[in-house]
C-alpha positions in Angstrom: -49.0 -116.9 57.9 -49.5 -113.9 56.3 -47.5 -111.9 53.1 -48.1 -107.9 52.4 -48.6 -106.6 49.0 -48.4 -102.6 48.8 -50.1 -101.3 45.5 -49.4 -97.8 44.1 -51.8 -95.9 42.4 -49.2 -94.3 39.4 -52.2 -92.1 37.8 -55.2 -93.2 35.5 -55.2 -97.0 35.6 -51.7 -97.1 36.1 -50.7 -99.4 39.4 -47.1 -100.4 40.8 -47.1 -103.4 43.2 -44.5 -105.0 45.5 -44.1 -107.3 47.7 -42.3 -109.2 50.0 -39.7 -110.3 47.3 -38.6 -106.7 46.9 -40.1 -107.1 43.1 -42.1 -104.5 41.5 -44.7 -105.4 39.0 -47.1 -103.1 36.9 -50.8 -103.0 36.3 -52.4 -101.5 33.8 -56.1 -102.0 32.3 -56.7 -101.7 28.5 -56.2 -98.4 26.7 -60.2 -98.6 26.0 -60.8 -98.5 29.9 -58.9 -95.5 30.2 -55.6 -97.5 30.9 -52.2 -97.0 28.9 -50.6 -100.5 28.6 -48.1 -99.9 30.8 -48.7 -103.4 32.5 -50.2 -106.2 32.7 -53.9 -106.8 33.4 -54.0 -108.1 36.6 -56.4 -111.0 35.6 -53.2 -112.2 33.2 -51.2 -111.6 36.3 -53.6 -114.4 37.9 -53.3 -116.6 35.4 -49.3 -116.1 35.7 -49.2 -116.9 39.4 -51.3 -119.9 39.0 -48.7 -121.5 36.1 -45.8 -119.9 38.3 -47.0 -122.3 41.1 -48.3 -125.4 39.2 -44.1 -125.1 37.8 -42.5 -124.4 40.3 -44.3 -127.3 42.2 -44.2 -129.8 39.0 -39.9 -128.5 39.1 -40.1 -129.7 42.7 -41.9 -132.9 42.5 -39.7 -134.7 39.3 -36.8 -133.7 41.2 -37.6 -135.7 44.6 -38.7 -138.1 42.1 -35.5 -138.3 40.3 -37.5 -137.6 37.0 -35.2 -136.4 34.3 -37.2 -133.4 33.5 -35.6 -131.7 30.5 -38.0 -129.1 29.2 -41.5 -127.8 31.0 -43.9 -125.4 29.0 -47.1 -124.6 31.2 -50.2 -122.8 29.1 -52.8 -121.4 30.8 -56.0 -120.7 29.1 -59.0 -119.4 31.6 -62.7 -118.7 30.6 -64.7 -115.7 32.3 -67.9 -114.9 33.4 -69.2 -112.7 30.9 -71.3 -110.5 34.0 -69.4 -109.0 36.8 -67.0 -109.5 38.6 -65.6 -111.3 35.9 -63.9 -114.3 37.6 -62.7 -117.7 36.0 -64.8 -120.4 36.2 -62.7 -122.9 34.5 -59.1 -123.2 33.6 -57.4 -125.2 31.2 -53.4 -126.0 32.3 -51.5 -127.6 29.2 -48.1 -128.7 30.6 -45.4 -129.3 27.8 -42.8 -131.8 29.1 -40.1 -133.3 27.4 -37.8 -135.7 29.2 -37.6 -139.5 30.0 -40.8 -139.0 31.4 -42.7 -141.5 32.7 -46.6 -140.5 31.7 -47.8 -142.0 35.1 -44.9 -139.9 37.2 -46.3 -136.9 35.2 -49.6 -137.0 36.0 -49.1 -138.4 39.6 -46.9 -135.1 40.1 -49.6 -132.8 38.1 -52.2 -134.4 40.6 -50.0 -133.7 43.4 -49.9 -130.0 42.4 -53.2 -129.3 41.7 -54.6 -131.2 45.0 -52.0 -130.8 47.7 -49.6 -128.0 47.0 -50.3 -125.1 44.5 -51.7 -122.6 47.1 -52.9 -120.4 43.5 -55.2 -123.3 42.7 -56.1 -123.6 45.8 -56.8 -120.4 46.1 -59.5 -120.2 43.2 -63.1 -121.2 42.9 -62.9 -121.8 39.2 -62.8 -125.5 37.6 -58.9 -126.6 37.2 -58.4 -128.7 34.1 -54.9 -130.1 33.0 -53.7 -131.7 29.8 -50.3 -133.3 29.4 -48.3 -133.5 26.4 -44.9 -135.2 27.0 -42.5 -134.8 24.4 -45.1 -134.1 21.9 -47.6 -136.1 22.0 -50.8 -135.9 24.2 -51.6 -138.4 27.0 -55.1 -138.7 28.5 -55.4 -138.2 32.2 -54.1 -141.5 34.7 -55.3 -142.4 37.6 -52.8 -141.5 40.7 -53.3 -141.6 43.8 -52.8 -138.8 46.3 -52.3 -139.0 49.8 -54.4 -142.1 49.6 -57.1 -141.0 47.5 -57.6 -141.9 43.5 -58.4 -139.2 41.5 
């Protein structure tokens, strides 16, 4: 499987990107690095795709389980190398759900994201860590099992 991703350079640190969705999106670096914040940095953009996909998968996953999900907030907090390149190396995920929610069915479908499905995670070499807090109040990790496996 493969997906194309055509970048344009727009003039200083100025890039347009689109891709196979027929969206555009903007890069831009800070206006100390010669950029003029015109866009996002693309390491924000990361972070984006990466709570795009935990979502979209978490959306997914209460609705085969005939969860009644009423509200999902996903906050993504990653920590950097301070040398280059720069990369995350750990990445905190704070999903906000509100619902009849079921703290095991949570975590069983956060667990299902973060293992099986989210190709962003999967994607990344830094440490994934989630937190839930379900209609307001935090609730420490559960064991689930996935695909056979505890976590």
């Amino acid at each position: 499987m493969e997906m194309k991703v055509v970048g344009k350079w727009l003039g200083q640190r100025h890039f347009q990107a689109d891709g196979p969705s027929g969206n555009t999106i903007y890069m831009d670096a800070k206006k100390e690095d010669g950029g003029t914040g015109q866009g996002n940095r693309p390491m924000e953009l990361l972070l984006m795709g990466v709570v795009g996909c935990t979502g979209i998968d978490i959306a997914m996953i209460m609705e085969k389980m005939r969860v009644p999900l009423q509200g999902l907030e996903i906050e993504a907090v990653g920590e950097r190398r301070e040398a280059y390149p720069q990369a995350f190396t750990r990445i905190h995920l704070t999903y906000h759900m509100t619902g009849d929610v079921p703290p095991a069915k949570a975590w069983r479908a956060i667990r299902l994201s973060e293992q099986k499905y989210c190709s962003a995670i999967g994607s990344l070499k830094a440490e994934v860590i989630p937190h839930l807090v379900l209609n307001g109040q935090e609730v420490p990790p559960l064991d689930v099992v996935v695909d056979g496996q505890p976590d």
